[in-house]
Biopython code that builds the backbone (N, CA, C, O; Angstrom):
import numpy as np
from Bio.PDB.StructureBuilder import StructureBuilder

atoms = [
    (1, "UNK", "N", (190.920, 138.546, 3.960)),
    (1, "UNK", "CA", (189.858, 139.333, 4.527)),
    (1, "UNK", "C", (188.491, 138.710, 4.224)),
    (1, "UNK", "O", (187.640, 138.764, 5.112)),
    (2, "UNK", "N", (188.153, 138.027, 2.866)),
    (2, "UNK", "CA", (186.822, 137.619, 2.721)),
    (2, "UNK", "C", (186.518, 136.412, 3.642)),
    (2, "UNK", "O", (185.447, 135.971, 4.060)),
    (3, "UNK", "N", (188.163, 135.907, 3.878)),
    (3, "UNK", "CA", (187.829, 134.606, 4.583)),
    (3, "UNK", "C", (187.270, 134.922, 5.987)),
    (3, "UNK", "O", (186.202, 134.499, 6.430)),
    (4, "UNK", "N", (187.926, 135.524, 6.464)),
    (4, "UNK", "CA", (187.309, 136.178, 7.666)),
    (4, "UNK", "C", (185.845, 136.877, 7.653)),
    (4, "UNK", "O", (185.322, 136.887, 8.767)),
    (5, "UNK", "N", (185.424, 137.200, 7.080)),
    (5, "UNK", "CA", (183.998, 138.195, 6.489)),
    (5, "UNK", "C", (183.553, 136.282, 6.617)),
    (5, "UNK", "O", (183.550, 135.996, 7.815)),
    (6, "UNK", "N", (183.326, 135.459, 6.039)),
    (6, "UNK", "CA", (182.444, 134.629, 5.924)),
    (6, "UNK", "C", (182.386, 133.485, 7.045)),
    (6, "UNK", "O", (181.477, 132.725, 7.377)),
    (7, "UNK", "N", (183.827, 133.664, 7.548)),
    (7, "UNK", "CA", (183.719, 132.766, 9.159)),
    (7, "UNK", "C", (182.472, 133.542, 9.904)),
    (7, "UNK", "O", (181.358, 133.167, 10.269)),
    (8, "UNK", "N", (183.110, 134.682, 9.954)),
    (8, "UNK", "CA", (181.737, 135.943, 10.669)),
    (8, "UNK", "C", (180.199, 135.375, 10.334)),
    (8, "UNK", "O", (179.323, 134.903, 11.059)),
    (9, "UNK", "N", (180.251, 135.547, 9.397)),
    (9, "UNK", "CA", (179.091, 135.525, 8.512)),
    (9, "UNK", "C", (178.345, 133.548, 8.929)),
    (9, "UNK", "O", (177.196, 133.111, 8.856)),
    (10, "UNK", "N", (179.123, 133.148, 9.169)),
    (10, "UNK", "CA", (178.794, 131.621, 9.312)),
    (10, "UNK", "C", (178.184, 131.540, 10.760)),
    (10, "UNK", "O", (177.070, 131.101, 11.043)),
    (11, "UNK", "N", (179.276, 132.130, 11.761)),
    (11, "UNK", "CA", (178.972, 132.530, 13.112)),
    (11, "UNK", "C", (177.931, 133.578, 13.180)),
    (11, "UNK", "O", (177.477, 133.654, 14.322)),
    (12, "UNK", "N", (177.560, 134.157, 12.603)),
    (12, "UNK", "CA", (176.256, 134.741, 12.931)),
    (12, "UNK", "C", (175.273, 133.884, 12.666)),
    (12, "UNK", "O", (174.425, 133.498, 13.470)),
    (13, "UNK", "N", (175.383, 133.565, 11.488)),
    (13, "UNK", "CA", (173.964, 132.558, 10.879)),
    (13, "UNK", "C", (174.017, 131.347, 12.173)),
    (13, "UNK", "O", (172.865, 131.146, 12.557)),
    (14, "UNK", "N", (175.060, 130.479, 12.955)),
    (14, "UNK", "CA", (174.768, 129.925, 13.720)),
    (14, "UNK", "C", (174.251, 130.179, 14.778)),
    (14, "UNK", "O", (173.637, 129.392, 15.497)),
    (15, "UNK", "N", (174.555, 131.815, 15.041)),
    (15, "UNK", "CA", (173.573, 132.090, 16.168)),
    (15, "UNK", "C", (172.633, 132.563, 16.202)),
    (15, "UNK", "O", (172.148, 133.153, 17.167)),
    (16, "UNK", "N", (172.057, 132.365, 14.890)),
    (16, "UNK", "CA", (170.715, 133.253, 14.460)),
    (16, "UNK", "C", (169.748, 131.977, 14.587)),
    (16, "UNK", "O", (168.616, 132.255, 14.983)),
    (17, "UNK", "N", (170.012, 130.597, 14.312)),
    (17, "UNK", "CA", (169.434, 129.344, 14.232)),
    (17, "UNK", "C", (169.273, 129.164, 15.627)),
    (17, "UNK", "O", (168.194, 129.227, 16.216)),
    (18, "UNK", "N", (170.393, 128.935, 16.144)),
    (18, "UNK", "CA", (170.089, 128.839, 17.730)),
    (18, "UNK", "C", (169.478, 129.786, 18.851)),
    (18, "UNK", "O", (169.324, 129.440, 20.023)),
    (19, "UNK", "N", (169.154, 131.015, 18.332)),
    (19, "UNK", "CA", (168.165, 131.776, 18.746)),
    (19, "UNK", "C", (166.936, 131.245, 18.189)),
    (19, "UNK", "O", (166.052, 131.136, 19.038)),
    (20, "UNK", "N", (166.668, 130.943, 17.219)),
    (20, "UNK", "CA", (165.304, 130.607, 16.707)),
    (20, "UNK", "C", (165.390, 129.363, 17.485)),
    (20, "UNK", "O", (164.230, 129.393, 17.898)),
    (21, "UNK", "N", (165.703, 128.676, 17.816)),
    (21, "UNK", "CA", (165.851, 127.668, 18.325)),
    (21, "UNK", "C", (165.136, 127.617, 19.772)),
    (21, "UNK", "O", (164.150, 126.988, 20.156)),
    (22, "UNK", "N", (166.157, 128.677, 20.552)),
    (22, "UNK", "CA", (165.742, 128.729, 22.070)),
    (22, "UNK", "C", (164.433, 129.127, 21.905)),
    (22, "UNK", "O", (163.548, 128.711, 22.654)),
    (23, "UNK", "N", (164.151, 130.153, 20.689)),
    (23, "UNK", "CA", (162.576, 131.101, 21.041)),
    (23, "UNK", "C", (161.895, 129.751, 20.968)),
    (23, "UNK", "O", (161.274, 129.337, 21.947)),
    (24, "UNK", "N", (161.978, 129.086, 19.917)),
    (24, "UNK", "CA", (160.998, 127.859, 19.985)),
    (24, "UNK", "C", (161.049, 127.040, 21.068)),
    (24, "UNK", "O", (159.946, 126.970, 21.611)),
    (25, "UNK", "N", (162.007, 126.306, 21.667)),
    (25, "UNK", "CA", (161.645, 126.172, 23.297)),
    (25, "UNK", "C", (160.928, 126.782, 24.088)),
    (25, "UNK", "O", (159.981, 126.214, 24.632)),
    (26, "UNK", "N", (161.231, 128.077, 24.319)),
    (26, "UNK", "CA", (160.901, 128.747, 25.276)),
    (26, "UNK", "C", (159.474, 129.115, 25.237)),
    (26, "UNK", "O", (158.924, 129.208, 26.334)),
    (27, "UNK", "N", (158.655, 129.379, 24.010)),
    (27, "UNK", "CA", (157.443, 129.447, 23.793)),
    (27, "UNK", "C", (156.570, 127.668, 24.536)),
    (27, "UNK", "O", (155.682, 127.497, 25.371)),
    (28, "UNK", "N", (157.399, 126.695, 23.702)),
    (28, "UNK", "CA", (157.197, 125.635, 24.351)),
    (28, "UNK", "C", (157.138, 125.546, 25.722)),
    (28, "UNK", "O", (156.171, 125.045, 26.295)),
    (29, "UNK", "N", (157.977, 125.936, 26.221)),
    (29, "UNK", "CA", (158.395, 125.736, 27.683)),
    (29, "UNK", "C", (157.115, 126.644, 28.368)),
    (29, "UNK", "O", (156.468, 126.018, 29.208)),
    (30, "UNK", "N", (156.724, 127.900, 28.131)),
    (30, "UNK", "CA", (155.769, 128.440, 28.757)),
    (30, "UNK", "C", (154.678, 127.855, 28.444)),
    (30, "UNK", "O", (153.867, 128.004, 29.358)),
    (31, "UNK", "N", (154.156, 127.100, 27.364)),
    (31, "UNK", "CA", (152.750, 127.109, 26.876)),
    (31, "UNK", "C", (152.649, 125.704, 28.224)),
    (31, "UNK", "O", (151.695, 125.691, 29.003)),
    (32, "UNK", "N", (154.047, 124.363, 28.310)),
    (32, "UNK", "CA", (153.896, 123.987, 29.626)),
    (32, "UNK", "C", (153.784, 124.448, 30.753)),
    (32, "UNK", "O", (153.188, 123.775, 31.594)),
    (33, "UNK", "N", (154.158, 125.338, 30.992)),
    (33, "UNK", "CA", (154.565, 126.076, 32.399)),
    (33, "UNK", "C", (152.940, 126.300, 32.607)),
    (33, "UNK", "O", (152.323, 125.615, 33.422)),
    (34, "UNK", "N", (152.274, 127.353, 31.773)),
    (34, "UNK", "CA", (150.412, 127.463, 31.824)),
    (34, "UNK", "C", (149.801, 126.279, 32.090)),
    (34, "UNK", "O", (149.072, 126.276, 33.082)),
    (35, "UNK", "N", (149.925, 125.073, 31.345)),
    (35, "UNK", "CA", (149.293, 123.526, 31.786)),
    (35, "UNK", "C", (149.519, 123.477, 33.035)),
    (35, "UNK", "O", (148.671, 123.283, 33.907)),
    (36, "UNK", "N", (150.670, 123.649, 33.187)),
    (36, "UNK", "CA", (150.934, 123.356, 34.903)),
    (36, "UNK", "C", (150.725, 123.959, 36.049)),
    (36, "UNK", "O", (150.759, 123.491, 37.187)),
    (37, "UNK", "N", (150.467, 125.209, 35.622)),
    (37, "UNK", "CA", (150.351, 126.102, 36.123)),
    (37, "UNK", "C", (148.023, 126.268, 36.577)),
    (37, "UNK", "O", (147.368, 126.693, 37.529)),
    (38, "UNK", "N", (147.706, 125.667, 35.282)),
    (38, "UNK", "CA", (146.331, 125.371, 35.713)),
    (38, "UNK", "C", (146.003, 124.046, 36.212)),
    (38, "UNK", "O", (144.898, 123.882, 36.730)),
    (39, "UNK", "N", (146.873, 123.020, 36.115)),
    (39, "UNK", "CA", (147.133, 121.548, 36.920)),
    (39, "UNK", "C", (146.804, 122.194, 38.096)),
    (39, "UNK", "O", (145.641, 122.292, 38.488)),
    (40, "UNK", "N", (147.982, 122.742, 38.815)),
    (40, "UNK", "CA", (148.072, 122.701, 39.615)),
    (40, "UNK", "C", (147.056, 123.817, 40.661)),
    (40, "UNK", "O", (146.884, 123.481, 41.832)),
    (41, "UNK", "N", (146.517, 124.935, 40.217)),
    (41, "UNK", "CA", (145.068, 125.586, 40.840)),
    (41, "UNK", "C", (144.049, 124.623, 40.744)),
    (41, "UNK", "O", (143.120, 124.761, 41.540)),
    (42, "UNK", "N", (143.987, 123.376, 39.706)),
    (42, "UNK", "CA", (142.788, 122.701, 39.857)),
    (42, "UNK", "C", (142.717, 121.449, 41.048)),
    (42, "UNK", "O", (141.852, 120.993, 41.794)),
    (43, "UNK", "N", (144.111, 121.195, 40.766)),
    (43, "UNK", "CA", (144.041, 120.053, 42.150)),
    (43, "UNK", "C", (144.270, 120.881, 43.561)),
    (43, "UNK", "O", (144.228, 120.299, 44.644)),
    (44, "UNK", "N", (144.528, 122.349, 43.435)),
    (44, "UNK", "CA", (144.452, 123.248, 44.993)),
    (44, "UNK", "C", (143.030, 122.975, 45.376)),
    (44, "UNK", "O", (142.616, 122.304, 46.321)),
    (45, "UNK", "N", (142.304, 123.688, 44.372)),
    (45, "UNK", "CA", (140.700, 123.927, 44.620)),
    (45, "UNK", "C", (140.282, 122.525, 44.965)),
    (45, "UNK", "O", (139.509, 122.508, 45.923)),
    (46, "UNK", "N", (140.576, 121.313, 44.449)),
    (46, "UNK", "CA", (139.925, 120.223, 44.498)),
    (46, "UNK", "C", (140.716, 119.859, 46.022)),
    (46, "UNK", "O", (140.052, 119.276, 46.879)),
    (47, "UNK", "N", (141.629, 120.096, 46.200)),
    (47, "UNK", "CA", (142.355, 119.916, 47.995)),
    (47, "UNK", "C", (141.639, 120.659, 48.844)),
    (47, "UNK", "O", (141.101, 120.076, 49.786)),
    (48, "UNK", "N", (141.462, 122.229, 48.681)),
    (48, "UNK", "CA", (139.970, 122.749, 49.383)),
    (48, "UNK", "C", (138.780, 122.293, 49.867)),
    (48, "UNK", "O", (138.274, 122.460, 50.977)),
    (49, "UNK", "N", (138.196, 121.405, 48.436)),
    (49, "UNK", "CA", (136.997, 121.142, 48.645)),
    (49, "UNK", "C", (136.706, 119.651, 49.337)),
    (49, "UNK", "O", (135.795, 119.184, 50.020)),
    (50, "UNK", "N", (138.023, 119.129, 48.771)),
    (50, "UNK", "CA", (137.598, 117.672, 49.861)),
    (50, "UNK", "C", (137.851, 118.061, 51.135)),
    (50, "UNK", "O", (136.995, 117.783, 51.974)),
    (51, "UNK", "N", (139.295, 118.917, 51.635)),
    (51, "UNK", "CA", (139.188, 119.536, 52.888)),
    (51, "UNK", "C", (138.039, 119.880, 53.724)),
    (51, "UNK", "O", (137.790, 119.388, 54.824)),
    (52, "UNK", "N", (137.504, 120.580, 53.237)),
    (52, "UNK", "CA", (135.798, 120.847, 54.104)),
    (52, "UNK", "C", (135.489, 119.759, 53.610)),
    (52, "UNK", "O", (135.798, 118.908, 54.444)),
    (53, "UNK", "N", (135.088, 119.323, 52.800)),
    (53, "UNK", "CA", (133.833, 118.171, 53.329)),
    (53, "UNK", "C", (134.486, 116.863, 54.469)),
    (53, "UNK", "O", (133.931, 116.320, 55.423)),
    (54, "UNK", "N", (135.679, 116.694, 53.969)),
    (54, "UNK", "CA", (136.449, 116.349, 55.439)),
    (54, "UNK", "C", (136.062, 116.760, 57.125)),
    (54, "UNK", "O", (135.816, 116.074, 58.117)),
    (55, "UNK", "N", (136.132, 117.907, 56.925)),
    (55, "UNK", "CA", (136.166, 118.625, 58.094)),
    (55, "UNK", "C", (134.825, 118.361, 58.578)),
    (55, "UNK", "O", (134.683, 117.674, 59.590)),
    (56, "UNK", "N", (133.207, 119.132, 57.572)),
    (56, "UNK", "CA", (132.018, 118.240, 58.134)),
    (56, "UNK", "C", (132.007, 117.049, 58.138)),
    (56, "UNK", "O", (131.313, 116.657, 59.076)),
    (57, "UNK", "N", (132.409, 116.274, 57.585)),
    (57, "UNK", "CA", (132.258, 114.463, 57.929)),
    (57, "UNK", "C", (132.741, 114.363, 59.483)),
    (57, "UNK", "O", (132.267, 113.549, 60.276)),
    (58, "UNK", "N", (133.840, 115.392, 59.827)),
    (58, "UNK", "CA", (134.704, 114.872, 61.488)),
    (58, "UNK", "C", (133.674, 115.554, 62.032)),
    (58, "UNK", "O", (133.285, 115.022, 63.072)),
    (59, "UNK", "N", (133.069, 116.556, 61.718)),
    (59, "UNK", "CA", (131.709, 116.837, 62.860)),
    (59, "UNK", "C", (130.861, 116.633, 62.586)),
    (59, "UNK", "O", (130.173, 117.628, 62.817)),
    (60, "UNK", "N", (130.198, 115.766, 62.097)),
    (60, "UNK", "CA", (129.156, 115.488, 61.982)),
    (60, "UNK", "C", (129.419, 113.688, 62.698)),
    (60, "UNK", "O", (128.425, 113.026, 63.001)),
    (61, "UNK", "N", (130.621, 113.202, 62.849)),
    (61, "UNK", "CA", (131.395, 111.962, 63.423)),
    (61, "UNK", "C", (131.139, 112.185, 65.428)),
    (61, "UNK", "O", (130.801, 111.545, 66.423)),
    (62, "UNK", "N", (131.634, 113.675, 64.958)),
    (62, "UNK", "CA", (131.749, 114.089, 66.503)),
    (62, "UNK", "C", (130.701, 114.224, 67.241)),
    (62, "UNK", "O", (130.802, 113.822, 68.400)),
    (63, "UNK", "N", (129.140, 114.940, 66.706)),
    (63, "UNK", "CA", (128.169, 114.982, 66.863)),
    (63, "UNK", "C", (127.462, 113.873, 67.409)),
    (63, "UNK", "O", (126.928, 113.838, 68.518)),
    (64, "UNK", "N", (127.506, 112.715, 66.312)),
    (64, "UNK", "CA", (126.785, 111.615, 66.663)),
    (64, "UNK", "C", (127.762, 111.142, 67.945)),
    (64, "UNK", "O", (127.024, 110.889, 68.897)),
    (65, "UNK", "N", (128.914, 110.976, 68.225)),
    (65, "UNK", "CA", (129.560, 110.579, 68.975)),
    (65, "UNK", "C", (129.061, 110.999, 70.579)),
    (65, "UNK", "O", (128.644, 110.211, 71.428)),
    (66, "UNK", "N", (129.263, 112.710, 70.740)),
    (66, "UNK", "CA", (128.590, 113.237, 71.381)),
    (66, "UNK", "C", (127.217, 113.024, 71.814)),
    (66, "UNK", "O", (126.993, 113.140, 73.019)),
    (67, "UNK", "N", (126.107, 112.682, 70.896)),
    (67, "UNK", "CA", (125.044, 112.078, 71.234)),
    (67, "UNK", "C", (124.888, 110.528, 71.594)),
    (67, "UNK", "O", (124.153, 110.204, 72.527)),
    (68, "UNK", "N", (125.452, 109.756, 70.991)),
    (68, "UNK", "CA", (125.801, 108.368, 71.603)),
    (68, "UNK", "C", (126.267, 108.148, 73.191)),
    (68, "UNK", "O", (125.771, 107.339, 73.976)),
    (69, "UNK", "N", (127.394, 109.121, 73.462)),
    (69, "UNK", "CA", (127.946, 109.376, 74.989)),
    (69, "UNK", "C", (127.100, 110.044, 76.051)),
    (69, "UNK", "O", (127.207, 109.852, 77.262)),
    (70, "UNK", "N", (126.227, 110.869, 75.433)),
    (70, "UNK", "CA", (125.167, 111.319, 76.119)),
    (70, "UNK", "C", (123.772, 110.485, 76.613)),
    (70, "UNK", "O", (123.146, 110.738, 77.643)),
    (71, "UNK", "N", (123.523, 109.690, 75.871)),
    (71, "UNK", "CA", (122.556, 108.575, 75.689)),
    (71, "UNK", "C", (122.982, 107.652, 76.605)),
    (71, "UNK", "O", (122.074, 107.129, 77.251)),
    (72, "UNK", "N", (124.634, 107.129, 76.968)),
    (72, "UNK", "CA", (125.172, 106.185, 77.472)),
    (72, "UNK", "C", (125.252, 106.686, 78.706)),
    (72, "UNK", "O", (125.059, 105.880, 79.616)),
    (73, "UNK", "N", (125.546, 108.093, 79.066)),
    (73, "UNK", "CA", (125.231, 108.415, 80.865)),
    (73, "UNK", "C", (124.072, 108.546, 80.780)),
    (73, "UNK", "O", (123.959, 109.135, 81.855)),
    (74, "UNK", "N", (122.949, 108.496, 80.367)),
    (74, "UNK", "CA", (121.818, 108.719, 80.473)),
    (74, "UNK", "C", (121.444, 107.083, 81.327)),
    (74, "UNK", "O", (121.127, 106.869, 82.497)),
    (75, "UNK", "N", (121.646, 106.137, 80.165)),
    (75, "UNK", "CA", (121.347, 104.900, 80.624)),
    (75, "UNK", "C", (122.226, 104.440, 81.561)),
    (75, "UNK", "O", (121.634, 103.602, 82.241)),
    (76, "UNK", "N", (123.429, 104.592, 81.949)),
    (76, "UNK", "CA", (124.141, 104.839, 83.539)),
    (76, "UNK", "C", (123.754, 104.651, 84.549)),
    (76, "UNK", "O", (123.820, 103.762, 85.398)),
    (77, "UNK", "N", (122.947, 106.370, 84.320)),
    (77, "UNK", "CA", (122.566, 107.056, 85.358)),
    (77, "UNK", "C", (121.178, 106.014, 86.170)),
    (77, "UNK", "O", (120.791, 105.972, 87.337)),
    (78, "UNK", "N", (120.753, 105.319, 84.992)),
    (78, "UNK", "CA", (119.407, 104.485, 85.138)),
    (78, "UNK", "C", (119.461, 103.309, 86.079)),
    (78, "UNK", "O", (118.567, 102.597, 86.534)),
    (79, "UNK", "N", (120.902, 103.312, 86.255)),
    (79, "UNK", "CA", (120.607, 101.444, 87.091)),
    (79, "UNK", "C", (121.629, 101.774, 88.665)),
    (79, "UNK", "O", (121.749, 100.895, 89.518)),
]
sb = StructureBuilder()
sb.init_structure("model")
sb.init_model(0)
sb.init_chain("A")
sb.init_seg("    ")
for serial, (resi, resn, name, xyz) in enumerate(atoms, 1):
    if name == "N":
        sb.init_residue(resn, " ", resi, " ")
    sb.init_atom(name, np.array(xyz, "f"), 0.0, 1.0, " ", f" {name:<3s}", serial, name[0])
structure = sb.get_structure()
C-alpha cells in the first residue's frame, strides 16, 4: 500500500512541475502574442498612412497629367 501511496505521490509531483511548466510558457507565449499583436497594429497604421499618401501622389500625377493634355489640345488646336 505505501508503495502505491508514493507512485501516486510521484505522479502528482510530476504533474505539478509540468503545470508549472506550461504556466511558464504560456505567460511567455502571451507576453509574445502582445509584441505581436502591437507589431502588427503598427505596421497596419503605417500601411494606412503610406496608402494615402500613395493615393495623393496618383492625384496629384493625374492632375498634372490632366493639365499637360489640356495644354497639348490647346497647342493642337493652334496650327
Amino acid at each position: 500500500m505505501s508503495g502505491k501511496i508514493e507512485s501516486l505521490t510521484e505522479k502528482v509531483e510530476k504533474v505539478l512541475v509540468l503545470l508549472d511548466k506550461i504556466k511558464s510558457e504560456n505567460a511567455s507565449l502571451k507576453q509574445e502574442n502582445a509584441k505581436l499583436r502591437s507589431e502588427a497594429a503598427s505596421i497596419r497604421k503605417e500601411y494606412r498612412k503610406l496608402k494615402l499618401g500613395s493615393a495623393d501622389q496618383s492625384e496629384a500625377v493625374k492632375s498634372r497629367l490632366v493639365a499637360v493634355l489640356g495644354r497639348l489640345e490647346e497647342l493642337e488646336s493652334l496650327h
